[in-house]
Phi, psi and omega in degrees: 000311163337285184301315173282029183227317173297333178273331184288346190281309178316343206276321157237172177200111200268131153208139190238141175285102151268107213280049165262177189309147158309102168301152164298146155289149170110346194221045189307339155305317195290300195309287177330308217245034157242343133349296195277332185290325187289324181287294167277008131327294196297312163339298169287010166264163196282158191113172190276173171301138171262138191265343138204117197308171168206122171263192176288151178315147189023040161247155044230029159258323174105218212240333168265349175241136185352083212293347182295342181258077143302313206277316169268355174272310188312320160327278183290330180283338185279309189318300188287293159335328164285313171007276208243016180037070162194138150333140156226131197258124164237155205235136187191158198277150174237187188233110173330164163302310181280009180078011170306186183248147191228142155262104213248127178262121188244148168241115194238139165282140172341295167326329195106309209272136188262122190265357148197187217209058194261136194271139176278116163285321175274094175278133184263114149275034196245215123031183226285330193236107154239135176252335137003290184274340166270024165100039173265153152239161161333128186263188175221352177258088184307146199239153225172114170230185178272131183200086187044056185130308218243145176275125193231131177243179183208132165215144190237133139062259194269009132353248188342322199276009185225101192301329165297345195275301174324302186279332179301344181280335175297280170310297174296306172284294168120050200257168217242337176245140156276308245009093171256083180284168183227157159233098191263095188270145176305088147241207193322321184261009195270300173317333162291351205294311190284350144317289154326326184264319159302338169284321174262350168294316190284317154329321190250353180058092183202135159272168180206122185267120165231143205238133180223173147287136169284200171101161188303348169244021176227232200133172143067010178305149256181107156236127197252147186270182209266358183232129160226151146188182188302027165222355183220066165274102165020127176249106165271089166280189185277233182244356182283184174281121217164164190241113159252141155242124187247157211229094202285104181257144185288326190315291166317343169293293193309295234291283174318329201293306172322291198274320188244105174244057164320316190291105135273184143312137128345123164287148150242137189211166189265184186234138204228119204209113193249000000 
């Protein structure tokens, strides 16, 4: 009875996007605690249980207000995962081996106990969020954890545009979610997002999670299944402020893994440039 009740638990795994506003700078208490409220809403709402949140890339302070409260973000974020009994992913600045500053996604368990820690390997130098200049650097390590069944990675925001950080999560890790929060503004590169991101689920047989800020120039948070066509279509939202859960199923996984089998072993071939 044990073992059967431990498979039915395996078999989904709900995970949600939480859409909120970009904080104002000046008010980083106000930010934390329309966060933990956005989380334990949904939560006290009808419906099944979510197995994990996810906020936007460096949220819940965002990009304008002071990143030294950490420690109380750390916090405020364990408090609500007992809560509400779920992982929770927060986005918050870290510190390199050499002490720079990283833009770093942490996963703290009901329990307190943090079950990863990811440093963003791609730092955008680019569009409208270059972060470069505001002095993040570069992480080195792909990241991964464990979650009631399921193998779950992290890739943030232009992450996704570089194919090795997906397939070494893939492949290497053997995981079965992405998670990507973002903080993805309508410039130049926003149109490629739901490319990209549909291009690495279906490669990798993967579900992809993508996490945005609302408001009229972010937007679109995304849950994509491991397969798309016109019957397996992306779940989007708009721009407003909001939770979408998407409903990871194994069944549904093996079935693609099966029928489309892209996740392969890395080929090795030689290279001929004539």
């Amino acid at each position: 009875q044990a073992r059967g009740f431990f498979l039915a638990l395996m078999a989904e795994l709900r995970v949600a996007a939480v859409q909120l506003p970009l904080p104002a700078p000046g008010d980083p208490a106000g930010a934390v605690a329309a966060a933990v409220e956005a989380v334990s809403s949904h939560a006290r709402s009808e419906g099944p249980p979510v197995d994990i949140y996810v906020l936007p890339e460096l949220s819940p302070l965002g990009y304008g207000n002071d990143q030294d409260v950490g420690i109380e973000v750390q916090c405020a974020m364990k408090r609500v995962a007992t809560e509400v009994n779920a992982a929770v992913a927060f986005g918050h600045a870290g510190r390199g081996p050499h002490g720079h500053p990283t833009i770093r996604h942490t996963v703290v368990a009901p329990d307190g106990v943090v079950l990863a820690a990811y440093d963003k390997i791609h730092v955008c130098d680019y569009g409208d969020c270059s972060e470069t200049a505001m002095g993040f650097r570069s992480g080195d390590t792909a990241v991964s954890f464990s979650w009631r069944g399921w193998r779950v990675g992290l890739v943030i925001c232009a992450d996704m545009r570089y194919p090795e950080l997906a397939r070494t999560l893939c492949c290497d890790h053997g995981c079965d979610i992405i998670l990507q929060p973002t903080a993805f503004a309508r410039d130049i590169s926003f149109r490629t997002w739901k490319s990209f991101r549909e291009t690495r689920a279906v490669e990798n047989s993967v579900y992809w999670l993508g996490v945005n800020y609302s408001g009229r120039r972010f937007g679109c948070s995304s849950w994509t299944p491991p397969w798309v066509d016109e019957t397996h279509e992306p779940e989007v939202l708009g721009t407003e402020p909001g939770v979408l859960v998407g409903v990871a199923s194994r069944i549904e996984l093996e079935r693609v893994r099966r029928e489309l089998p892209f996740r392969r072993p890395r080929s090795s071939y030689h290279s001929a440039k004539l």
